[in-house]
C-alpha positions in Angstrom: 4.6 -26.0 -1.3 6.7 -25.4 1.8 9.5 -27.0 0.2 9.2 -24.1 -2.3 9.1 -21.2 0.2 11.9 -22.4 1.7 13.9 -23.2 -1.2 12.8 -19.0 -2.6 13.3 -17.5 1.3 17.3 -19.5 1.2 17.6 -18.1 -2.5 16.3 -14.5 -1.0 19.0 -14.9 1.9 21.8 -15.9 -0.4 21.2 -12.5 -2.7 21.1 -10.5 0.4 24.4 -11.9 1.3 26.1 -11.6 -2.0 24.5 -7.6 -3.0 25.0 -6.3 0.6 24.9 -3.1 -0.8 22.4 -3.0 -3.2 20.1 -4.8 -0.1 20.8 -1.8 2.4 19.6 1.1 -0.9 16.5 -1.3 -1.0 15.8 -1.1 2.5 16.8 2.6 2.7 14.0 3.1 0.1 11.6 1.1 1.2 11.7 2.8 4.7 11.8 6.5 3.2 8.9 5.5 0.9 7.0 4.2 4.3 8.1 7.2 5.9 7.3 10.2 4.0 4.5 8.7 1.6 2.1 6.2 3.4 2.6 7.0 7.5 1.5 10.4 6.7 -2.1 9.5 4.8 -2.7 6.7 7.0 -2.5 7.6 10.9 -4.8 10.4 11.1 -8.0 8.5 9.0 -7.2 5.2 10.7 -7.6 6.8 14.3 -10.5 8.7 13.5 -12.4 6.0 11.8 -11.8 3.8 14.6 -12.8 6.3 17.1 -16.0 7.3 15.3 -17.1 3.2 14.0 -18.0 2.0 17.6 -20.4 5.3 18.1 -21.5 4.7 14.5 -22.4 8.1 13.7 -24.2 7.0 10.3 -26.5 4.6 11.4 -29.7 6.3 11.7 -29.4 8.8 8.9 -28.6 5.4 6.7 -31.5 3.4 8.0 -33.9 5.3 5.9 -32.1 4.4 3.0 -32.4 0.6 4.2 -34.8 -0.5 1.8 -33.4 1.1 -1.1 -29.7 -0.6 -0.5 -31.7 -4.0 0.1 -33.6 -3.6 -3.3 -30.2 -2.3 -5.3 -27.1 -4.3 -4.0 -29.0 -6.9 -1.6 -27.5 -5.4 1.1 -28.7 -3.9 4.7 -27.8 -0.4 6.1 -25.3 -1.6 8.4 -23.5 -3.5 5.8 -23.1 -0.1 4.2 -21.9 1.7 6.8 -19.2 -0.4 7.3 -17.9 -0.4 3.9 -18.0 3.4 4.0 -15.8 3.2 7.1 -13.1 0.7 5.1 -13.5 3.3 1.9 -11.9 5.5 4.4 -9.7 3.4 5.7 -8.3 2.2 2.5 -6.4 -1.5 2.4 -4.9 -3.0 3.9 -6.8 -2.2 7.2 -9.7 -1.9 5.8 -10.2 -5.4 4.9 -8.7 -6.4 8.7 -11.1 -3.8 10.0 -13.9 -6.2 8.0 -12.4 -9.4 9.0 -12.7 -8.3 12.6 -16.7 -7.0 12.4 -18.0 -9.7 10.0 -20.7 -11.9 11.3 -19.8 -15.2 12.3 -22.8 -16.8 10.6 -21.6 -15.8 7.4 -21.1 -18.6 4.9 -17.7 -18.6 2.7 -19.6 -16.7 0.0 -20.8 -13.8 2.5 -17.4 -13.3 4.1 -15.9 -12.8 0.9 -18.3 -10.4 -0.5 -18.1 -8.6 2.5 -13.9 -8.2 3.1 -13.1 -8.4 -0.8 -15.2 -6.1 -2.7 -14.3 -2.5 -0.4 -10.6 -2.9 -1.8 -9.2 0.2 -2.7 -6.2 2.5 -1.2 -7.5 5.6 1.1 -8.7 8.6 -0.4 -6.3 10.6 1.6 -3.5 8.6 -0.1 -5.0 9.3 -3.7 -5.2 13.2 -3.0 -3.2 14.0 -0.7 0.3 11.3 -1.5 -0.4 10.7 -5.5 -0.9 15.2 -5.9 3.1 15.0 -5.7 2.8 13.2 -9.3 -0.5 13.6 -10.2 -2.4 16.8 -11.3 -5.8 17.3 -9.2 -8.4 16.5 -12.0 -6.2 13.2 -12.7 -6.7 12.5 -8.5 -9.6 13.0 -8.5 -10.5 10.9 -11.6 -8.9 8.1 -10.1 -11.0 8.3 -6.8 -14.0 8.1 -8.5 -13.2 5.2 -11.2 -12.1 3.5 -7.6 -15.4 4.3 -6.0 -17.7 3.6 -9.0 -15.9 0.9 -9.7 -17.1 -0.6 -5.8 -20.7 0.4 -6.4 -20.6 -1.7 -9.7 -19.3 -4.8 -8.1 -22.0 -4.7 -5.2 -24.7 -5.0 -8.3 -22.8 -8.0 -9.8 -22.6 -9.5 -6.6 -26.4 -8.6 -5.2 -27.0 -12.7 -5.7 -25.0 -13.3 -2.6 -27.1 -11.6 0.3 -25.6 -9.2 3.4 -26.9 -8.6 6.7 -24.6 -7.8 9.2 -25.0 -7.7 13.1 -23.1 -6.3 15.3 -22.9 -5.7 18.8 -23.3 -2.1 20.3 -19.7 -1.1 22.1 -19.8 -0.3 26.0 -16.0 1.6 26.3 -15.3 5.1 27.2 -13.9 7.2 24.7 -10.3 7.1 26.5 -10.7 3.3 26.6 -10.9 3.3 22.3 -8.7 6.2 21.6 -5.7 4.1 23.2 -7.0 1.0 21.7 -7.1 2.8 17.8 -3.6 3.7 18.3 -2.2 0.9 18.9 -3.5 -0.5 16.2 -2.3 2.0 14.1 0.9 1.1 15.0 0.9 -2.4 15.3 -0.5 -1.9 11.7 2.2 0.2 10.4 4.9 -1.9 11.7 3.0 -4.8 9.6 3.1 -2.3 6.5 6.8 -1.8 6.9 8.0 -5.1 6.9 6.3 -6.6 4.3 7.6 -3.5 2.3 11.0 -3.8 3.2 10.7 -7.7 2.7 8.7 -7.0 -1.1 11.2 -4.5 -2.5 14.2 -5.7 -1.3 13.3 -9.2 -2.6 12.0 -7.7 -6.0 15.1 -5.5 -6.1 17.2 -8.2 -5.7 15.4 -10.5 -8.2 15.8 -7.6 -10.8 19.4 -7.6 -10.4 19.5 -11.2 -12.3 16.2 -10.6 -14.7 16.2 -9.0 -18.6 14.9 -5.0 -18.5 11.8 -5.8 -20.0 10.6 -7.9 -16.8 12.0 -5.2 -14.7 9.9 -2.9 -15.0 6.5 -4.4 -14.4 7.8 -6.6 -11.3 8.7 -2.7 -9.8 5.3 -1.5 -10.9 3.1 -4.9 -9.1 5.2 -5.1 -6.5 4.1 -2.1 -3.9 1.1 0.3 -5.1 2.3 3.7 -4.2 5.9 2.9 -5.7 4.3 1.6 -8.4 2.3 4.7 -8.9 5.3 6.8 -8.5 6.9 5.0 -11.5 4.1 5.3 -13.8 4.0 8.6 -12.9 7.3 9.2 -14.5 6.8 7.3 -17.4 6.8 8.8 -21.2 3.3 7.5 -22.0 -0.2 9.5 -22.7 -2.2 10.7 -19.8 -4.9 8.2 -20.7 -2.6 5.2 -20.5 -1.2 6.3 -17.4 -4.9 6.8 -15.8 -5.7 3.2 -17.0 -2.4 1.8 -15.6 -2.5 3.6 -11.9 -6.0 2.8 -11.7 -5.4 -1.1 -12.5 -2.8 -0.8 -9.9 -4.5 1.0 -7.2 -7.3 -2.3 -8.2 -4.7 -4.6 -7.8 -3.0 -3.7 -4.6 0.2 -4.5 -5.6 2.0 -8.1 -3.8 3.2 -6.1 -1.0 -0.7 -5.5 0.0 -1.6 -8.9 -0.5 1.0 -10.4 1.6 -0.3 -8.1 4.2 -4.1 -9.1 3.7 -3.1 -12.7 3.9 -1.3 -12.3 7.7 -4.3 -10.6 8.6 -7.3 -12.2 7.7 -8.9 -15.0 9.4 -9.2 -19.0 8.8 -12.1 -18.1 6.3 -10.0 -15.8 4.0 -9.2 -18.0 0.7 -6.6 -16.5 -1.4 -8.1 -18.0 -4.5 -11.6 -15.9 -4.2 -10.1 -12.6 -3.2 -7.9 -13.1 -6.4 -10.9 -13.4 -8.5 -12.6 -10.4 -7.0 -9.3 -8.5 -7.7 -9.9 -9.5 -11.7 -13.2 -8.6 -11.3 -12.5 -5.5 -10.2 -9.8 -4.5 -13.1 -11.8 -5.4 -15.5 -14.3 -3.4 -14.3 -12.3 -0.2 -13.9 -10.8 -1.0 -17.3 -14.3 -0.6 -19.0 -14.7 2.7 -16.6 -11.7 4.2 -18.0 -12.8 3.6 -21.9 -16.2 5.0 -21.3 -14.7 7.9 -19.3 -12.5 9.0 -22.7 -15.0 7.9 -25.3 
């Protein structure tokens, strides 16, 4: 396997070196698309969820719905909570920020209910970012097919139970501000370079590969590019609503690769993949019952 990485990393190297040109547009794109497209919907949520989590400003008013999550998705309140916080957070902090809180007594099954099913891009990103391309009723539809689409797979998943604990914080407010921003940052910088690393390589790659296979390597590769593309496509507002949401489902390779520097010694690749097919399929099904 390493033998393969390093054989496709010297290949990667070698088309950088020969399309010196077409590299630096690739990375010129990537950056602008970084830029002007995700910085803007991320930074402000990520801070403020990070601020308000350690307070946890939904705990008691969700408490009383305790029993009711417990009898429905197997769940507790605080589990809850903290999948509305990575809703808001949107991937791919959201599943570091439910790495980071998970309980260490969790078995392999637990973990990955917990940091795999809350997969979906920030809300901010789907009406604020996507309203560029996207009419407002079509935003909108796609945040709720995303959202329904989270509920479902907590019921298909209620075998595998979730109680989380977590320890009440003890910083001043100065002491968390600083800490959130810096991991915005740090985060940010993680965002860029896988992105310049994805779509420069898939750029590259497309250079040498038949039209057809273009095309969807440029959608999978990076989510809000991808969406962007489908945008423009001549296809039927129904296709278009099935193909954005399967992406914004997906994540797109440049996601993943972030999700996999990230995660922990727990994370296996393998499960979150399945969860990922789950999770189209469901929002496949969503779409068809939303036009029938």
């Amino acid at each position: 396997m390493k033998r393969t990485y390093l054989l496709f990393g010297f290949t990667l190297f070698l088309l950088c070196l020969t399309n010196a040109n077409e590299s630096m547009i690739a990375s010129t794109q990537a950056i602008e698309l970084w830029f002007y497209t995700l910085v803007p919907s991320f930074i402000f949520p990520y801070i403020l969820i990070r601020i308000l989590a350690p307070y946890r400003p939904l705990k008691r008013p969700l408490s009383y719905f305790n029993p009711f999550f417990n009898y429905l998705f197997n769940i507790d309140s605080t589990t809850f909570e903290y999948f509305i916080y990575a809703v808001c957070l949107g991937f791919p902090s959201s599943s570091a920020f439910l790495n980071e809180v998970s309980d260490t007594s969790f078995t392999s099954k637990q973990y990955h209910r917990f940091t795999c099913i809350v997969f979906m891009c920030s809300p901010t990103f789907i009406l604020i970012s996507l309203q560029v391309v996207y009419s407002t009723v079509f935003t909108y539809q796609l945040l709720v097919i995303q959202l329904v689409s989270i509920f479902i797979m907590l019921l298909f998943t209620r075998s595998i139970p979730l109680k989380l604990h977590v320890k009440e914080h003890d910083n001043h407010l100065h002491v968390i501000l600083e800490k959130s921003i810096i991991q915005s940052f740090t985060i940010l910088i993680y965002i860029l370079a896988y992105l310049v690393i994805v779509l420069v390589g898939i750029h590259l790659i497309t250079l040498y590969t038949p039209v057809i296979v273009k095309l969807p390597l440029q959608i999978l590769s990076e989510f809000s590019n991808g969406s962007f593309i489908v945008s423009s496509m001549d296809i039927s507002y129904f296709i278009k609503l099935i193909l954005t949401s399967l992406l914004l489902s997906y994540g797109g390779l440049c996601v993943h690769f972030q999700i996999i520097s990230m995660m922990g010694t727990k994370f296996n690749y393998t499960i979150f993949l399945r969860y990922r097919m789950l999770h189209m399929f469901i929002v496949i099904v969503l779409c068809f019952l939303y036009y029938r």
